[in-house]
PyMOL commands that place a pseudoatom at each C-alpha (Angstrom):
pseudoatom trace, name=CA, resn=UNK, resi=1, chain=A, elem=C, hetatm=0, pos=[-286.715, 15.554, -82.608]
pseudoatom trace, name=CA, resn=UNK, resi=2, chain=A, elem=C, hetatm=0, pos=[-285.484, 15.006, -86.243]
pseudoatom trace, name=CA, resn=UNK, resi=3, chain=A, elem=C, hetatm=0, pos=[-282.980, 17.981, -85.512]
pseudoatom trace, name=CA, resn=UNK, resi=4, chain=A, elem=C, hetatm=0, pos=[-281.136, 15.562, -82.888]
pseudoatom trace, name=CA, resn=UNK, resi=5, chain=A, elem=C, hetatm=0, pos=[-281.475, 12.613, -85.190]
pseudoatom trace, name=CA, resn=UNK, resi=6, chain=A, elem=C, hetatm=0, pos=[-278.935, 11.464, -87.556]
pseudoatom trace, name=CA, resn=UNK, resi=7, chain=A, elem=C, hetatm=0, pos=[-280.025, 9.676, -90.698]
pseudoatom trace, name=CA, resn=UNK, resi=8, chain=A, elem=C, hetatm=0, pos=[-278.800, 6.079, -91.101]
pseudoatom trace, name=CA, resn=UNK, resi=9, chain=A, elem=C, hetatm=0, pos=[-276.721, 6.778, -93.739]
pseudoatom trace, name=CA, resn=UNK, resi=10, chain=A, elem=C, hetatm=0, pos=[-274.802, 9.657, -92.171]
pseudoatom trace, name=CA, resn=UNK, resi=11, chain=A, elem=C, hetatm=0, pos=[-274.052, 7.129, -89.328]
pseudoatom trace, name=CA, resn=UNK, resi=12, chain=A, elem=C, hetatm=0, pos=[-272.719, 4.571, -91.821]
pseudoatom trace, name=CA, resn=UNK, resi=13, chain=A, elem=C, hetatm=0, pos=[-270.540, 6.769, -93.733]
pseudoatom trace, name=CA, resn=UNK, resi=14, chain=A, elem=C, hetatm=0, pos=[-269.205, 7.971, -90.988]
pseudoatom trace, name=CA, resn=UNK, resi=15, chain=A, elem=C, hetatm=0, pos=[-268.025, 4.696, -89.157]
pseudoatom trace, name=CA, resn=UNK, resi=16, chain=A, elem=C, hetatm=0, pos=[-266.871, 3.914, -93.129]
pseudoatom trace, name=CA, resn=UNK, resi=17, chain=A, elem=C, hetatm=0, pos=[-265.270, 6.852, -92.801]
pseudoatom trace, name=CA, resn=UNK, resi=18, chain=A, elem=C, hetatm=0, pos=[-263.062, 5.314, -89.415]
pseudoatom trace, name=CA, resn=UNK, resi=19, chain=A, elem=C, hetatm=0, pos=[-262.646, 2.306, -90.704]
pseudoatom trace, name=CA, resn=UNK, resi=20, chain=A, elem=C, hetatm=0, pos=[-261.029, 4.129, -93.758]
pseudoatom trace, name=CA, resn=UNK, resi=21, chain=A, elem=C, hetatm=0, pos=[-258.532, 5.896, -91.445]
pseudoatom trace, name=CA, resn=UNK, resi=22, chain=A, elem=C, hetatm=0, pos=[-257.761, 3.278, -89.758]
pseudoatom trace, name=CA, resn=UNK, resi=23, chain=A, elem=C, hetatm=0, pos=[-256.734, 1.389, -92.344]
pseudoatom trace, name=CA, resn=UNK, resi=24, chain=A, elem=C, hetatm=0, pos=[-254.810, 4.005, -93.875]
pseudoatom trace, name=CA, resn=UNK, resi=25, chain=A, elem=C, hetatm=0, pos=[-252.865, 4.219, -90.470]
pseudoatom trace, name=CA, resn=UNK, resi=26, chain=A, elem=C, hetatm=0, pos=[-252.050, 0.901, -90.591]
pseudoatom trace, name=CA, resn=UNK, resi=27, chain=A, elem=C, hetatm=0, pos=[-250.875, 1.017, -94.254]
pseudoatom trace, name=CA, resn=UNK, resi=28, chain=A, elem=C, hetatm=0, pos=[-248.740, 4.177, -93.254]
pseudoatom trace, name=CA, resn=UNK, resi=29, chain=A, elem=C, hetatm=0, pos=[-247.173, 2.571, -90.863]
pseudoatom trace, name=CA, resn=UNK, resi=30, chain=A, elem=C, hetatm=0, pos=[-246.432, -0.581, -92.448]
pseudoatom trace, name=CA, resn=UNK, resi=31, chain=A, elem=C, hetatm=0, pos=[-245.052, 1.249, -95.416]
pseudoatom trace, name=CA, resn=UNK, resi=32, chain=A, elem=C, hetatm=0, pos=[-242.721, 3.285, -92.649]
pseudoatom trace, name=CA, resn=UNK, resi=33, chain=A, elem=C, hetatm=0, pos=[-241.731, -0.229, -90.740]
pseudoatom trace, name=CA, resn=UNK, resi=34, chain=A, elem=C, hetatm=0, pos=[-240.924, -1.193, -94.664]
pseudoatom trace, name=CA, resn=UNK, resi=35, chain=A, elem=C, hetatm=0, pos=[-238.860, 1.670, -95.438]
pseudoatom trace, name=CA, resn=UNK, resi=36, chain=A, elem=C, hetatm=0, pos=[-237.307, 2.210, -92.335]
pseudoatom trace, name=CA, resn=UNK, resi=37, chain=A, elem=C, hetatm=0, pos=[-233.116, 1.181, -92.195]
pseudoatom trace, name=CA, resn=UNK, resi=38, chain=A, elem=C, hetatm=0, pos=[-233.396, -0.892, -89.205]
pseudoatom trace, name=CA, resn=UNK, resi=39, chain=A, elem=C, hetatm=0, pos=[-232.636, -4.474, -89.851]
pseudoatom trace, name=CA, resn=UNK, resi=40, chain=A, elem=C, hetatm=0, pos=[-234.521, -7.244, -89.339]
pseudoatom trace, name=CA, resn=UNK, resi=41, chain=A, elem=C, hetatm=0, pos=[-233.022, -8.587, -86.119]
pseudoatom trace, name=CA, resn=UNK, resi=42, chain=A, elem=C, hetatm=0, pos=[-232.682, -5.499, -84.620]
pseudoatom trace, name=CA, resn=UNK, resi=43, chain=A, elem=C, hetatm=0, pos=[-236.772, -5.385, -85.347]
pseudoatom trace, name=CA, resn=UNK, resi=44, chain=A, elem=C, hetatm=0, pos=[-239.015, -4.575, -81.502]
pseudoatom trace, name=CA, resn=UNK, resi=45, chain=A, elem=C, hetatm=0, pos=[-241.424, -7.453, -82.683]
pseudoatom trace, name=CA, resn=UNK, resi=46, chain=A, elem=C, hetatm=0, pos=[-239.301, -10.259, -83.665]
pseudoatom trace, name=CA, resn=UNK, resi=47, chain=A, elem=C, hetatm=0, pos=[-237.512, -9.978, -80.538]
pseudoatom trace, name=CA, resn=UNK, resi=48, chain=A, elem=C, hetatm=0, pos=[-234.959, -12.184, -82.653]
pseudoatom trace, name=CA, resn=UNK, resi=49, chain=A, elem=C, hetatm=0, pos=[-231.931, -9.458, -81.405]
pseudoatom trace, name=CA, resn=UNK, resi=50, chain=A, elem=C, hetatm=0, pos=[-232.639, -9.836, -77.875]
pseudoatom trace, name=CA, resn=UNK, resi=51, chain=A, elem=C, hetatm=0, pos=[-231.923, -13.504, -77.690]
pseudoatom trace, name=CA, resn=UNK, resi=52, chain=A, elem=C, hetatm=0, pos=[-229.376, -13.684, -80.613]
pseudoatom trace, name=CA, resn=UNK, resi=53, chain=A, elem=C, hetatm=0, pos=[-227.231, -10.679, -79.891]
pseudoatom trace, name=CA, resn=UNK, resi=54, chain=A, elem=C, hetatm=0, pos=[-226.377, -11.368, -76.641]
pseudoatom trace, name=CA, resn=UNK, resi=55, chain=A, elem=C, hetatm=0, pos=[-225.114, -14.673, -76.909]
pseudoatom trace, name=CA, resn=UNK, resi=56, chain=A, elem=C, hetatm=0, pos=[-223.411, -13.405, -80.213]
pseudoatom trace, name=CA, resn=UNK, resi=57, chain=A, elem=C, hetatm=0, pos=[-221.658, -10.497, -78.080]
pseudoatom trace, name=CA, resn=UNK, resi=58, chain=A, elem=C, hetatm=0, pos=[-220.616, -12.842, -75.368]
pseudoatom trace, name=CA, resn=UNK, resi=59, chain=A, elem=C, hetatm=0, pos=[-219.319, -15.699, -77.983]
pseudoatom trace, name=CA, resn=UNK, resi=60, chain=A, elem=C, hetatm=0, pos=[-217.623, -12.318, -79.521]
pseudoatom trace, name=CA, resn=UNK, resi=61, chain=A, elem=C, hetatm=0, pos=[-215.705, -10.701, -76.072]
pseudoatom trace, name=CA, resn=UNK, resi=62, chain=A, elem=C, hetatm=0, pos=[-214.586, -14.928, -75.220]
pseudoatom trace, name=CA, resn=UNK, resi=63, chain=A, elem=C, hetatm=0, pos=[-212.828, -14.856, -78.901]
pseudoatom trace, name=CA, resn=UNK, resi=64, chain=A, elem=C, hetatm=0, pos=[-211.324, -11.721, -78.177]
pseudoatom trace, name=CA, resn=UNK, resi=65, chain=A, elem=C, hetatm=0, pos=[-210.140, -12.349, -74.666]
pseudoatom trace, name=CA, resn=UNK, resi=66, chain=A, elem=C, hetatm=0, pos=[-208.822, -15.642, -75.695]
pseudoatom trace, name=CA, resn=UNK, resi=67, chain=A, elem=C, hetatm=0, pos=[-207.269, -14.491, -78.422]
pseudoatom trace, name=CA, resn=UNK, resi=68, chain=A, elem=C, hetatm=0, pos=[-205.317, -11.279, -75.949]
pseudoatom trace, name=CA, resn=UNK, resi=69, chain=A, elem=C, hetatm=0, pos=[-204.291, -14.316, -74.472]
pseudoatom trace, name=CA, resn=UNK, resi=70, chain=A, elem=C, hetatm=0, pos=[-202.603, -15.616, -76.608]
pseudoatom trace, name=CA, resn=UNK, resi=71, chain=A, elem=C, hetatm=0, pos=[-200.813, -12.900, -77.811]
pseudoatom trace, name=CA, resn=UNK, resi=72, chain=A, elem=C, hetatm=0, pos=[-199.557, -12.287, -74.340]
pseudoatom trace, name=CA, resn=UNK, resi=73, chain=A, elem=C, hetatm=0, pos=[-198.178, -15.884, -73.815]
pseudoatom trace, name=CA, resn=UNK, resi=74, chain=A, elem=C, hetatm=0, pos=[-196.420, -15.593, -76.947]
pseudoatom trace, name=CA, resn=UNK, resi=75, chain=A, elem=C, hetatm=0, pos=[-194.268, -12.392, -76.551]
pseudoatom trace, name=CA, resn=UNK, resi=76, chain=A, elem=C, hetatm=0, pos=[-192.841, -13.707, -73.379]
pseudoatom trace, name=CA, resn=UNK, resi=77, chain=A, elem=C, hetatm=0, pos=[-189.858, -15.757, -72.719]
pseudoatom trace, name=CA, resn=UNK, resi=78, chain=A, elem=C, hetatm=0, pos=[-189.948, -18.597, -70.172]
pseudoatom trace, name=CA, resn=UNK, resi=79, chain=A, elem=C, hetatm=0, pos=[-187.704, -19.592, -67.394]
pseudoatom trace, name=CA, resn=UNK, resi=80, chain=A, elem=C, hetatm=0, pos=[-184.933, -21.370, -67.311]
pseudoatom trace, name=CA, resn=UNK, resi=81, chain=A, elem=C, hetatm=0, pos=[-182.317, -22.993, -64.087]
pseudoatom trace, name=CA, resn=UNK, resi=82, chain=A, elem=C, hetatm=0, pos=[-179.221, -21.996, -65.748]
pseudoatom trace, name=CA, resn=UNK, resi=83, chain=A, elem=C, hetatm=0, pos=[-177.522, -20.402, -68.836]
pseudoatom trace, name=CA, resn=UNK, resi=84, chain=A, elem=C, hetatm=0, pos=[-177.386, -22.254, -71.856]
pseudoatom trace, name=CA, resn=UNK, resi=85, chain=A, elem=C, hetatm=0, pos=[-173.582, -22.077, -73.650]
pseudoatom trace, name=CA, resn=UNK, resi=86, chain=A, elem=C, hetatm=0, pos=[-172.368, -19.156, -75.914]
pseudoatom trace, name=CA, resn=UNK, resi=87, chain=A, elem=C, hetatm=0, pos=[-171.409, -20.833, -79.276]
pseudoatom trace, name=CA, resn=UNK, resi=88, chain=A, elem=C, hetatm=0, pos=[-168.511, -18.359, -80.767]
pseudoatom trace, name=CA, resn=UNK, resi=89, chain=A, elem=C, hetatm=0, pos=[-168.772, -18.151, -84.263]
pseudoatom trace, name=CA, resn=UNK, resi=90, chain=A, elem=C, hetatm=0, pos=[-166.412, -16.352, -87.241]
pseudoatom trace, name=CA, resn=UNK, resi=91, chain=A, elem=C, hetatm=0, pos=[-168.022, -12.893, -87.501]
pseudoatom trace, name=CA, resn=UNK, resi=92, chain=A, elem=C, hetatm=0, pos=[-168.733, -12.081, -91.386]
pseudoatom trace, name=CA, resn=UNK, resi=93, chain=A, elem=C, hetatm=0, pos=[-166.946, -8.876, -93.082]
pseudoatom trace, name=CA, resn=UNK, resi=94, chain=A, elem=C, hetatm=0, pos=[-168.230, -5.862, -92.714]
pseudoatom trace, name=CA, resn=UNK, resi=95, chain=A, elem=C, hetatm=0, pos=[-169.784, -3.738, -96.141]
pseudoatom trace, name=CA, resn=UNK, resi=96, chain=A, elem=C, hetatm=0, pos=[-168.826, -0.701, -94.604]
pseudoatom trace, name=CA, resn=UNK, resi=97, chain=A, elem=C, hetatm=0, pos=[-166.059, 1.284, -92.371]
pseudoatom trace, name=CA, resn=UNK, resi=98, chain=A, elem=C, hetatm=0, pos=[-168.480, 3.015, -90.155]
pseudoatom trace, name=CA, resn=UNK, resi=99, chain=A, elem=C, hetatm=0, pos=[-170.945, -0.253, -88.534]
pseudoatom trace, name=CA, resn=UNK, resi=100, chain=A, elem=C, hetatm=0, pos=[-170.625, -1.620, -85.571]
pseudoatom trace, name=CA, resn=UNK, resi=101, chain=A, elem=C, hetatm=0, pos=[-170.427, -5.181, -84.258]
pseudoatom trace, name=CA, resn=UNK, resi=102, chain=A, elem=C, hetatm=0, pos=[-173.688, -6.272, -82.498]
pseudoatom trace, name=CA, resn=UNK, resi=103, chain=A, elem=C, hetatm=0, pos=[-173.940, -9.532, -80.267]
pseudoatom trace, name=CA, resn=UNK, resi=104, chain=A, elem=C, hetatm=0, pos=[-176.142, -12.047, -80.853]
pseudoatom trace, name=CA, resn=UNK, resi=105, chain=A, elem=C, hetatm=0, pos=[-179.119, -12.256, -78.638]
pseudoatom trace, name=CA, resn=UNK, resi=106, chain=A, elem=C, hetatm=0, pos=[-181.483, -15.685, -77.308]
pseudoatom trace, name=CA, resn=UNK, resi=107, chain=A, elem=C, hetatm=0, pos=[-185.029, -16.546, -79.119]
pseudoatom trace, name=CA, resn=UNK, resi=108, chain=A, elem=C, hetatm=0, pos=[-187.674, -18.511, -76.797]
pseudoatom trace, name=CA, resn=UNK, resi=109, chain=A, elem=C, hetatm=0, pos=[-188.927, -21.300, -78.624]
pseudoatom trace, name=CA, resn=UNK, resi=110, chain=A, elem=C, hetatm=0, pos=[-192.507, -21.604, -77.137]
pseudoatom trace, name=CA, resn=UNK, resi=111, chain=A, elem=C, hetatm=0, pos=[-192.616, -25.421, -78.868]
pseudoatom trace, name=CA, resn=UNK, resi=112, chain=A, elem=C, hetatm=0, pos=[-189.531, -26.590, -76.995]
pseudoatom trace, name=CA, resn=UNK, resi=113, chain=A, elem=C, hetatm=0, pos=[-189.322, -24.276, -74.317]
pseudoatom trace, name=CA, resn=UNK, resi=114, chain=A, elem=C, hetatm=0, pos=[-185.761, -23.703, -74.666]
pseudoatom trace, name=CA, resn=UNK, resi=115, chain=A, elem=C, hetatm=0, pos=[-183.709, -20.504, -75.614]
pseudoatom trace, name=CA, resn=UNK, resi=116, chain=A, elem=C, hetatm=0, pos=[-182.111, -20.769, -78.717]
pseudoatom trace, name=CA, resn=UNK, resi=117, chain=A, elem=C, hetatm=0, pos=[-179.023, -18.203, -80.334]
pseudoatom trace, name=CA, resn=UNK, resi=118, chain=A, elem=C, hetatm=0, pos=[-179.607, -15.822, -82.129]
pseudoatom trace, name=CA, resn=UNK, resi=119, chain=A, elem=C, hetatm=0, pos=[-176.597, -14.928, -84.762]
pseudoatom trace, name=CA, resn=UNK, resi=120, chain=A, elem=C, hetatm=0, pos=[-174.759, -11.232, -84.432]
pseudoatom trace, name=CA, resn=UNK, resi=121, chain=A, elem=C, hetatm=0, pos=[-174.542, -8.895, -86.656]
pseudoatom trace, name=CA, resn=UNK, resi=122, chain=A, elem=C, hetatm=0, pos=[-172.943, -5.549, -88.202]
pseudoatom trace, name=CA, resn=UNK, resi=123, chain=A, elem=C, hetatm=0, pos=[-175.016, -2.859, -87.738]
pseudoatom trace, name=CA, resn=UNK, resi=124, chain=A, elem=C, hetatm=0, pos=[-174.739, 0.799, -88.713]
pseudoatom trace, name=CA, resn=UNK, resi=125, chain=A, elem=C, hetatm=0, pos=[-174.967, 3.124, -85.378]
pseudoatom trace, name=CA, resn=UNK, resi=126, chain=A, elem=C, hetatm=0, pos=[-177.446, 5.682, -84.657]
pseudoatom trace, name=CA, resn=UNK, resi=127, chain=A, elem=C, hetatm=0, pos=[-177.202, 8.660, -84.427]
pseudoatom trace, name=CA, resn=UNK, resi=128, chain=A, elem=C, hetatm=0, pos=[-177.742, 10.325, -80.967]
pseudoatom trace, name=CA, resn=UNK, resi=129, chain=A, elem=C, hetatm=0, pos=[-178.243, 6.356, -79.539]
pseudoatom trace, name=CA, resn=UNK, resi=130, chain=A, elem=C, hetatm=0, pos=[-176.182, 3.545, -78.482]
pseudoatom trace, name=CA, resn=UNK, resi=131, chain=A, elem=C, hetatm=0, pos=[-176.786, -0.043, -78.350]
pseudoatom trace, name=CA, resn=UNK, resi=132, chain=A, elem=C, hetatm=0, pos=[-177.377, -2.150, -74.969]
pseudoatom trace, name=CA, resn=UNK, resi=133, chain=A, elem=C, hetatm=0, pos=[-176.035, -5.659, -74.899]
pseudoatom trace, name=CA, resn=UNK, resi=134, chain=A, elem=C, hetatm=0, pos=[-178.238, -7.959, -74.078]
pseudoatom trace, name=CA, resn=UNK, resi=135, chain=A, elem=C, hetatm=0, pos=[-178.313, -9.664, -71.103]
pseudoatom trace, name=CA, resn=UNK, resi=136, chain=A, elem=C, hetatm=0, pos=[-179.667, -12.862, -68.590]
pseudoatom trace, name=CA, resn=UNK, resi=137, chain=A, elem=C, hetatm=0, pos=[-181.593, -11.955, -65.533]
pseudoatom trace, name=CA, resn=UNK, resi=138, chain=A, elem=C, hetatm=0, pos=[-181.872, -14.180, -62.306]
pseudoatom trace, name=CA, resn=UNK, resi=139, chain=A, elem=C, hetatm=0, pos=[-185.381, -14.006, -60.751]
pseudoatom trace, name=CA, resn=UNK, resi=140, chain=A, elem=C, hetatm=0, pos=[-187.117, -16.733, -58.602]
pseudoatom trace, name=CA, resn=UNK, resi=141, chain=A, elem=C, hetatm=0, pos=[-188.386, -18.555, -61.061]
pseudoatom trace, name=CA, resn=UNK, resi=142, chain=A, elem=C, hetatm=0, pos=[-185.362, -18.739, -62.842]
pseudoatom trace, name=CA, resn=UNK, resi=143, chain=A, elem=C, hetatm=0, pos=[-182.934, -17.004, -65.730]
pseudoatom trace, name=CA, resn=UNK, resi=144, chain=A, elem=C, hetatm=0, pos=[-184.392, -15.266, -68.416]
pseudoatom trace, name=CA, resn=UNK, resi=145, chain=A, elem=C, hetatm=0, pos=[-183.148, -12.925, -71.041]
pseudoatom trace, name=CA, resn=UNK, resi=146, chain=A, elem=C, hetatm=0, pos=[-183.525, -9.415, -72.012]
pseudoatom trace, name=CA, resn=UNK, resi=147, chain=A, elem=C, hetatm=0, pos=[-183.119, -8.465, -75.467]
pseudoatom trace, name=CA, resn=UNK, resi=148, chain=A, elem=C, hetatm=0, pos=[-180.622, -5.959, -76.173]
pseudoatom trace, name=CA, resn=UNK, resi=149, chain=A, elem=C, hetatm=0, pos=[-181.528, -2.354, -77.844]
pseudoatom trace, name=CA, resn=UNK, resi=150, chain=A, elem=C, hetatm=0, pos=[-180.840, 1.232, -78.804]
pseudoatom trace, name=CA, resn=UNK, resi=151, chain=A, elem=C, hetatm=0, pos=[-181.112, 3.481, -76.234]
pseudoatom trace, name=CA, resn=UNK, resi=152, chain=A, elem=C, hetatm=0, pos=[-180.701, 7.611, -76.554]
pseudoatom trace, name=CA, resn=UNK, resi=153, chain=A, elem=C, hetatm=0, pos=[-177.927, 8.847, -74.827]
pseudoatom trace, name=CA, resn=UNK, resi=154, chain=A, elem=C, hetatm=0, pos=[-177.849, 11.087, -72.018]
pseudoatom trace, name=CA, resn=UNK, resi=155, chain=A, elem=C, hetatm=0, pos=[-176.897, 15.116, -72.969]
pseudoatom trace, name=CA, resn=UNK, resi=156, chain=A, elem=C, hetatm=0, pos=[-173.625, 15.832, -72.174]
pseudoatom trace, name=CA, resn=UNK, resi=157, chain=A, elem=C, hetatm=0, pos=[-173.828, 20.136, -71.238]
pseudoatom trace, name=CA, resn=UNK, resi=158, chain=A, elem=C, hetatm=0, pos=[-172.017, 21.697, -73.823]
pseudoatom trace, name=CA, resn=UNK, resi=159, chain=A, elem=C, hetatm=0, pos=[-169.307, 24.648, -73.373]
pseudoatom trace, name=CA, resn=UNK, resi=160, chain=A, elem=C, hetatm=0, pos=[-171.820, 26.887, -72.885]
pseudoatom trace, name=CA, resn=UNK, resi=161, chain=A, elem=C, hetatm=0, pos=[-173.303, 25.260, -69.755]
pseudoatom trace, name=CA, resn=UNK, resi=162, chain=A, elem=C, hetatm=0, pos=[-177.000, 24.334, -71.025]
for i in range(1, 162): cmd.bond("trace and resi %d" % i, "trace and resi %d" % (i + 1))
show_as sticks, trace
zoom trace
């Protein structure tokens, strides 16, 4: 009966012996949680991230959509029920033999929600392009301008017929 018998000591060093491991587990992984690159926040046991971050990403996409907004607004022009009047003005020299004479075009002013002149000016052409005036558009909701540009121009077929 001895055989099957373990002394006392052997019992105690061996449940010394868990304990031991165990606590060398713990230190393991409290020396991997220490080392590891997660932040903080983004920690499973603060739970801080969870709470934080979404509010954070929801603040974040309002900002952003607000600020789309006002981008948009911006770029366009407004409305209005008629045309305001052309002032003519003395056109300036021009530097060189070869530019071209471009019309003035309308500005909206978003503070007093008027169109406002734009001066003209000499501009050398491009090559291969051609300018398009400006010009005012009637829709329902009123006149509105278009801003004039350069636009290619179409192929002519040459001689050869391509």
């Amino acid at each position: 009966m001895k055989k099957y018998k373990e002394s006392f000591t052997d019992v105690q060093d061996k449940t010394n012996y868990k304990l031991k491991m165990k606590k060398n587990e713990e230190l393991q992984n409290e020396i991997h949680f220490a080392i590891s690159r997660k932040p903080f926040l983004n920690s499973p046991l603060t739970g801080v991230y969870a709470k934080v971050g979404k509010y954070m990403k929801i603040f974040s996409y309002l900002i952003l959509l607000t600020g789309i907004g006002m981008v948009f607004t911006s770029c366009f022009g407004g409305y209005v029920a008629s045309e305001p009047a052309y002032v003519e003005y003395a056109r300036p020299q021009r530097q060189y033999d070869n530019q071209i004479w471009i019309d003035g075009d309308w500005g909206w002013n978003n503070q007093s929600h008027v169109y406002v002149q734009k001066a003209g000016y000499w501009a050398k052409p491009r090559q291969g392009q051609s300018f398009v005036a400006g010009q005012w558009k009637t829709t329902q909701r009123g006149k509105s301008w278009t801003n004039g540009h350069w636009q290619k121009q179409a192929r002519q077929p040459d001689s050869h017929g391509r």
